[in-house]
C-alpha positions in Angstrom: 17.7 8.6 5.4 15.0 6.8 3.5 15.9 4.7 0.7 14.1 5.8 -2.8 13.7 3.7 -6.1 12.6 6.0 -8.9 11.6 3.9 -12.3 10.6 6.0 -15.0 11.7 6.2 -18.5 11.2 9.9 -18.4 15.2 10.7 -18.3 14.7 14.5 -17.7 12.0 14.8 -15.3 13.5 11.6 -13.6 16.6 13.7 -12.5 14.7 16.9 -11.9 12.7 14.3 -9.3 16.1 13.1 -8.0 17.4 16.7 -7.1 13.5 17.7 -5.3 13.5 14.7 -3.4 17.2 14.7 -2.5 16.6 18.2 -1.1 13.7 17.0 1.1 16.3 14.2 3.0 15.5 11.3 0.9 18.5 9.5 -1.0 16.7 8.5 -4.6 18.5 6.2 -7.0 16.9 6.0 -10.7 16.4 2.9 -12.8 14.7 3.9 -16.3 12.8 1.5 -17.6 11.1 -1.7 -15.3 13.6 -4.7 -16.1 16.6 -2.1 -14.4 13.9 -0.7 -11.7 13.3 -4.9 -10.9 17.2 -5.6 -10.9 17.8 -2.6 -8.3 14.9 -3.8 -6.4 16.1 -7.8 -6.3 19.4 -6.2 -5.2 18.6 -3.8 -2.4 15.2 -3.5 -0.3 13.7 0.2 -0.4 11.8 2.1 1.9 9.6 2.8 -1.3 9.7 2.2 -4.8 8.0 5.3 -7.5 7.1 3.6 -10.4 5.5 4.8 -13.9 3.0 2.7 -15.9 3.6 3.9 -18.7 7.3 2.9 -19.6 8.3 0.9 -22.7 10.1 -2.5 -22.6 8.0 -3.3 -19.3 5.8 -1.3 -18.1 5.1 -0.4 -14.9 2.0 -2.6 -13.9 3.6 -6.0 -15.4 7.1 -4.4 -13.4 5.0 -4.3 -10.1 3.3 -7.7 -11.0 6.9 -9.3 -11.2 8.2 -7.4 -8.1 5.1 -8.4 -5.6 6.3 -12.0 -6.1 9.1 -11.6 -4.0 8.7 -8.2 -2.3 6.4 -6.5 -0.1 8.2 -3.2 -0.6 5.5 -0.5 -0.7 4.7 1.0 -4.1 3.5 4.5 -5.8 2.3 4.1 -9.1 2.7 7.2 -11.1 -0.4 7.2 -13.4 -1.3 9.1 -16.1 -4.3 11.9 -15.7 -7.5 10.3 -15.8 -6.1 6.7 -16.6 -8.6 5.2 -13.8 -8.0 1.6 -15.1 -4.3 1.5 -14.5 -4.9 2.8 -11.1 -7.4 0.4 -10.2 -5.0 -2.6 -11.6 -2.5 -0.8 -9.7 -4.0 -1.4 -6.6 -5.3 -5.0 -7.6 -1.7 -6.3 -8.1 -0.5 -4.5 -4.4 0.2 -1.2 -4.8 0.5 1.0 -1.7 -1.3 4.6 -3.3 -1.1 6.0 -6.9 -0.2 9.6 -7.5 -1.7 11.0 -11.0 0.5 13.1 -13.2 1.2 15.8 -13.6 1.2 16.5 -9.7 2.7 18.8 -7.5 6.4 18.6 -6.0 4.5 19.2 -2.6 1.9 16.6 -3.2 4.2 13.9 -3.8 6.3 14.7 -1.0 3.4 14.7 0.9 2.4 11.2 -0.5 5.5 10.0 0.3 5.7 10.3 3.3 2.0 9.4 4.1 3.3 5.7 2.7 6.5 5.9 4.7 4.5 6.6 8.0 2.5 3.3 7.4 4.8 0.9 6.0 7.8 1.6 7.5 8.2 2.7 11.6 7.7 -0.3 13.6 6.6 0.3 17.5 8.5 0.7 19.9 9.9 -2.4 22.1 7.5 -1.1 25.2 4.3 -0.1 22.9 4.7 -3.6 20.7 0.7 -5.1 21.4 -0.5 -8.2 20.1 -4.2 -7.7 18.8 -6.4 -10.8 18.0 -9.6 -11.2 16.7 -11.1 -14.8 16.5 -8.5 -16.5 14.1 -6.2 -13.6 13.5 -3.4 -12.2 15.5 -1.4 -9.3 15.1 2.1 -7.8 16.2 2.1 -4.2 15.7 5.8 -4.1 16.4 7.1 -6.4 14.1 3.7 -5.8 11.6 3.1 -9.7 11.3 0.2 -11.3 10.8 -0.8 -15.1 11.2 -4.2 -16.3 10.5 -5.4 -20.2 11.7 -1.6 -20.1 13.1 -0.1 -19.7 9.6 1.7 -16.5 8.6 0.0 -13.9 6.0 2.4 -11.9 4.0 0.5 -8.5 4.0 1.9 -5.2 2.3 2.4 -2.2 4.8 -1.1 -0.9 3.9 -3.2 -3.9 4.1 -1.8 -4.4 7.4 -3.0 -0.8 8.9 -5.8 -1.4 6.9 -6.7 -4.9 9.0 -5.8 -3.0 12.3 -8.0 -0.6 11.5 -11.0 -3.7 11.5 -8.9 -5.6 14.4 -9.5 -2.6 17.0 -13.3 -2.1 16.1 -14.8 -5.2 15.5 -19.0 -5.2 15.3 -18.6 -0.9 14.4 -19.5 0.5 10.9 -16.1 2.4 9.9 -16.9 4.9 7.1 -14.7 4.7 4.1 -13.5 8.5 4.7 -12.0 7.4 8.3 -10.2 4.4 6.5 -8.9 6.6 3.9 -7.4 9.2 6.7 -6.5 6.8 9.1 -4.8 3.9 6.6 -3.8 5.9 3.6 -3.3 9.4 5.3 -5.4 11.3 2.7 -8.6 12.9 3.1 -11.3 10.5 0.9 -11.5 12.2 -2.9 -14.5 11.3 -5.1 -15.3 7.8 -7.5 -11.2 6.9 -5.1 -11.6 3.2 -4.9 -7.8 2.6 -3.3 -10.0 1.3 0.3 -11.7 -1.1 -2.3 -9.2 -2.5 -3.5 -6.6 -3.0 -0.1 -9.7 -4.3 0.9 -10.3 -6.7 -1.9 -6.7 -7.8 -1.7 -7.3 -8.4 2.4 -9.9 -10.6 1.7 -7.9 -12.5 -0.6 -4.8 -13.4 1.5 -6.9 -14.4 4.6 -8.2 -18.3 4.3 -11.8 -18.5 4.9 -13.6 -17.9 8.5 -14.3 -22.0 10.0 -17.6 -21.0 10.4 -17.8 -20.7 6.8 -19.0 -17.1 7.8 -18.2 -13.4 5.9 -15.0 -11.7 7.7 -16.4 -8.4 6.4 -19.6 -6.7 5.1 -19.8 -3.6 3.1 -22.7 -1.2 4.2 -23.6 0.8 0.8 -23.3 4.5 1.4 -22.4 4.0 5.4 -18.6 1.9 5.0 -18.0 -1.4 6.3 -18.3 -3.5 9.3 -15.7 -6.4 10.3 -18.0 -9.0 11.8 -18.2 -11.0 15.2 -18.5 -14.1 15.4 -22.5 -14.1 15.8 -23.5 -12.9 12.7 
């Protein structure tokens, strides 16, 4: 049974979330406000944490900022209708996805387990492949990544997201296939989430030795993860 983290100040709709979820198989434990939500998460790793941004004491982008620097546990921000910049901070400090409220029981279900698919089943022993692309190597079983033969700490997302370059290197990917195939949701308009795991990505990995671009974004068409002849 997955392992839930629900932080949200919201005490009623909180435990109305607890019995919905609880019925769909997962076991949900409640922390309501961030510094509890960052205790529980210190104490116990979850298969996801469902966190609020707006929450007083700490909210939830400075709790997420806190937990990312010592856990890669994936994240749903719970954002408030039409609050695009805490979404897009959201992503920025490592979230997995963000969910606007008020949402649907089935659509956060449906988020849910979208994350859980990518973050969380590792490949079999027999299917475990090593994938390498000039100075990069992956192991999809054990979802590591090492770059210039140092480890990268990547979040569950970021990682897909990297496969998803590793396996077609030199080929325009469209940002609608990334969406589906990474985030598991069909591409919605002015959604910047590819931006930003991509933004993040570019971040953690040290810089090519030829001093050239790892990736190029091709305006209306998606992006391209380069060879090592361009």
């Amino acid at each position: 049974m997955h392992q839930l983290l629900l932080i949200d100040d919201d005490k009623e709709l909180a435990a109305l979330l607890k019995e919905f979820l609880s019925l769909e198989g997962f076991n949900v434990e409640l922390a309501h406000d961030g510094e509890a939500g960052l205790a529980k998460a210190k104490d116990k790793p979850y298969d996801l944490v469902l966190l609020d941004v707006m929450m007083p004491k700490l909210n939830g982008l400075d709790t997420l900022k806190q937990l990312r620097q010592y856990s890669e546990q994936p994240v749903l921000m719970l954002t408030a209708k039409g609050e695009e910049i805490d979404r897009v901070l959201g992503l920025e400090m490592g979230a997995d996805d963000y969910l606007a409220k008020p949402f649907s029981d089935r659509e956060l279900v449906a988020r849910i387990k979208a994350i859980l698919r990518r973050t969380s089943q590792k490949a079999p022993e027999q299917q475990t492949s090593q994938l390498e692309h000039l100075d990069i190597q992956l192991n999809t079983g054990t979802q590591t990544t090492t770059c210039q033969g140092q480890p990268v700490e990547l979040t569950g997302t970021e990682f897909l997201l990297l496969q998803e370059f590793i396996k077609k290197p030199g080929q325009v990917i469209s940002k609608a296939e990334l969406s589906e195939q990474v985030l598991g949701k069909k591409l919605m308009p002015f959604d910047r989430s590819i931006d930003m795991h991509l933004s993040n990505l570019r971040k953690k990995l040290p810089a090519r030795l030829d001093q050239q671009d790892r990736v190029k974004t091709l305006r209306g068409r998606g992006y391209i993860w380069l060879e090592s002849d361009h």
